[in-house]
C-alpha positions as CSV (number, residue, x, y, z in Angstrom):
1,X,-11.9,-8.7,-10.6
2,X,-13.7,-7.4,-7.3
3,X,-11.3,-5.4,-5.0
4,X,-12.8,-5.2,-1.6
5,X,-11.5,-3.5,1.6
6,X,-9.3,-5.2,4.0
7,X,-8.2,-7.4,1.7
8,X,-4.1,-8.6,2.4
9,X,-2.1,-9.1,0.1
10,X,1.5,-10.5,-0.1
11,X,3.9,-8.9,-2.6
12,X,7.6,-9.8,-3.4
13,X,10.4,-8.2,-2.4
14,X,12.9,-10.8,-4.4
15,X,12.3,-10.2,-8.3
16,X,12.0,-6.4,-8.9
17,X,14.0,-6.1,-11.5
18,X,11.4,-7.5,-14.0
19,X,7.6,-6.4,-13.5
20,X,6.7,-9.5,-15.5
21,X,7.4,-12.1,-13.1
22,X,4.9,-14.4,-11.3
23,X,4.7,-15.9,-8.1
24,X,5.3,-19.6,-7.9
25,X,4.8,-22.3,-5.5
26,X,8.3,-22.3,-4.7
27,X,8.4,-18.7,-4.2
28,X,5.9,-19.2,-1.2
29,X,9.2,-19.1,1.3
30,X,10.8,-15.4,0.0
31,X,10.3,-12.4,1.8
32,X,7.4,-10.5,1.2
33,X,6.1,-7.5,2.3
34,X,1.9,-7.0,3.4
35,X,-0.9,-4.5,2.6
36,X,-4.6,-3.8,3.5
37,X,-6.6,-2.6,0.8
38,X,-8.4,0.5,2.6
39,X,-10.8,1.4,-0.6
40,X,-10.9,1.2,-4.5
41,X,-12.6,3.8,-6.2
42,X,-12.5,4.2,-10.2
43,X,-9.7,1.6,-10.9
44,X,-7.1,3.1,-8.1
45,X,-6.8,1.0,-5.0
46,X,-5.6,2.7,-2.2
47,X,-3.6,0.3,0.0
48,X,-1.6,1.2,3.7
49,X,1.7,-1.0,4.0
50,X,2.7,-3.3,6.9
51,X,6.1,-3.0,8.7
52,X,5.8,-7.2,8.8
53,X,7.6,-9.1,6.5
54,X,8.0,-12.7,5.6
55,X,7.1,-16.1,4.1
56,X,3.4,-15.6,2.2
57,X,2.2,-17.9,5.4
58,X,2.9,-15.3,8.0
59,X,0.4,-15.2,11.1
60,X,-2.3,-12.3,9.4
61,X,-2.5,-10.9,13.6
62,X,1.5,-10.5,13.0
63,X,0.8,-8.4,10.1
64,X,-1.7,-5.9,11.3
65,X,-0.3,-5.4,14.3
66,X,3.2,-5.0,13.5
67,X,2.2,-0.9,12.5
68,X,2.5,0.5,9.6
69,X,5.6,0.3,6.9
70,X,4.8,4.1,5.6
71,X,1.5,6.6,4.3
72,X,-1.2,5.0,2.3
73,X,-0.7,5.4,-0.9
74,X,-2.8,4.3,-4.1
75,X,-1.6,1.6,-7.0
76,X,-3.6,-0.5,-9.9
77,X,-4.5,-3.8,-9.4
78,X,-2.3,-5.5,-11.6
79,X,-0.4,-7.1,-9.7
80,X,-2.9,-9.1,-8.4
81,X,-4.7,-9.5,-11.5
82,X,-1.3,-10.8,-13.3
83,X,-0.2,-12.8,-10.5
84,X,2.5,-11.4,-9.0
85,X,0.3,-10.1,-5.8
86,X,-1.4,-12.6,-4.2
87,X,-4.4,-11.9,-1.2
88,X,-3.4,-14.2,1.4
89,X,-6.8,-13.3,3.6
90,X,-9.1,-10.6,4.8
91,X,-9.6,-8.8,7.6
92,X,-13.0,-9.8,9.0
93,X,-15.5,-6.9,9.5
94,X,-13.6,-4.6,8.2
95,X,-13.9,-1.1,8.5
96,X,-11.4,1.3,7.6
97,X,-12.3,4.2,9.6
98,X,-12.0,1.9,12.3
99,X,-9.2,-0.6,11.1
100,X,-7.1,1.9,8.6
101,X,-7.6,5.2,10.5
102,X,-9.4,6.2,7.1
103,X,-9.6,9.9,8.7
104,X,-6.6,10.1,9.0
105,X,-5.2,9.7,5.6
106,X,-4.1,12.7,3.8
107,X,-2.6,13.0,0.6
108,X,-1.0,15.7,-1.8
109,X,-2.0,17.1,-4.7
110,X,-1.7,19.5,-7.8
111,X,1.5,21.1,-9.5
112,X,4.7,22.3,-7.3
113,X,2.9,26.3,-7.5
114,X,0.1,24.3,-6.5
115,X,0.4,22.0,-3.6
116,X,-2.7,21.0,-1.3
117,X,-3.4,18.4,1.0
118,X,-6.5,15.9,0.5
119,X,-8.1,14.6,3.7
120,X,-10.0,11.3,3.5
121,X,-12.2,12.2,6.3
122,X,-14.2,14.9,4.4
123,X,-12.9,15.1,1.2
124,X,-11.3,18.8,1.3
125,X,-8.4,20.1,0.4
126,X,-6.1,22.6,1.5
127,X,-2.9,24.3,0.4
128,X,0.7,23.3,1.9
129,X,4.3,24.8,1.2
130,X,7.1,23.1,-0.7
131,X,8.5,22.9,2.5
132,X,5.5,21.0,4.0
133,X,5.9,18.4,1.3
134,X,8.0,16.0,3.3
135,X,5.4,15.4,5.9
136,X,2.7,13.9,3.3
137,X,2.3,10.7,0.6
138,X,2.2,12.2,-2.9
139,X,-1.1,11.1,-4.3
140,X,0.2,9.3,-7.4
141,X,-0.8,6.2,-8.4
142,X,1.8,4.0,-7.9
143,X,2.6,0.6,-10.1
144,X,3.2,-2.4,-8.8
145,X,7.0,-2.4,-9.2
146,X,7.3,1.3,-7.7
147,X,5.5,0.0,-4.8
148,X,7.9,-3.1,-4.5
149,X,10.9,-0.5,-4.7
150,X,9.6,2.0,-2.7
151,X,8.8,-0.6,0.3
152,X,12.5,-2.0,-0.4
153,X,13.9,1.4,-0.4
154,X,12.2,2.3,3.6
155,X,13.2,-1.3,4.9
156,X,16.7,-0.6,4.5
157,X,16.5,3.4,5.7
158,X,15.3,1.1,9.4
159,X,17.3,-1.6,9.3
C-alpha cells in the first residue's frame, strides 16, 4: 500500500477496546478524530493530529484549520491497511514544510541517561534533561489503538 504525504485519514474514537474492529457503513456517523500524514519513511508513518472531530464526512478545510490536537508523532499503517482507518481525502499540493511546519517537528530519543531531541529540519540531534522531557513527543512508534487512546485521553484533559 502507497502512503503519501497529506493524506487524511479518519480514525474512530468509539471501539477502542478491541484493535480488531472495522469501520462499517453504519459507523460513518461516530466521532472520529483527523490526521495528515507528514512523511513515511521505512514502514513508520509520521502523522500530526487534528483538534476537529466528527462524522467521517466532515468539511476537510474544518479539519486543517481547526490546529493541531497534539506533537506529531509516528504509527504503522495498519490501521488503514486492516480497515479500521480510512483516508477520507488529500490535501492538494502538499508540502509539509509548508503545510505541517515539517521544521518544526522535534522529537525525543535514546534511554532515560540518554535523552536528545531530533529535529526534522536538519536531522540533528541534541541532548535534553529529564526535566525537559515534558515539552517534546517521545519518538515511539505508536499503534493504532495507542493513537486512538492517546487522542481520547487529550480530548477530555480540554474539554
Amino acid at each position: 500500500m502507497y502512503i503519501e504525504g497529506g493524506e487524511i485519514v479518519a480514525i474512530p474514537l468509539f471501539f477502542t477496546h478491541d484493535g480488531n474492529l472495522k469501520l462499517k457503513k453504519e459507523d460513518h456517523n461516530q466521532r472520529f478524530a483527523f490526521a495528515r500524514v507528514i512523511e513515511e519513511s521505512a514502514g513508520k508513518v509520521l502523522i500530526e493530529i487534528f483538534q476537529k472531530t466528527g462524522a467521517l464526512e466532515a468539511n476537510v478545510d474544518d479539519i486543517v484549520n481547526s490546529g493541531l490536537l497534539m506533537k506529531p508523532l509516528y504509527t504503522i499503517w495498519s490501521g488503514v491497511k486492516k480497515r479500521r482507518w480510512k483516508v477520507v481525502s488529500k490535501t492538494i499540493n502538499y508540502n509539509k514544510i509548508e503545510d505541517s511546519s515539517y521544521n518544526s517537528i522535534q522529537l525525543v530519543l535514546g534511554g532515560i541517561n540518554d535523552l536528545r531531541v531530533w529535529s526534522a529540519k536538519d536531522k540533528s540531534e541534541k541532548p535534553i534533561t529529564r526535566s525537559e522531557l515534558h515539552n517534546y513527543q517521545l519518538m515511539g512508534i505508536y499503534t493504532p489503538l495507542q493513537i486512538e487512546k492517546k487522542i481520547i485521553e487529550k480530548l477530555a484533559l480540554i474539554s
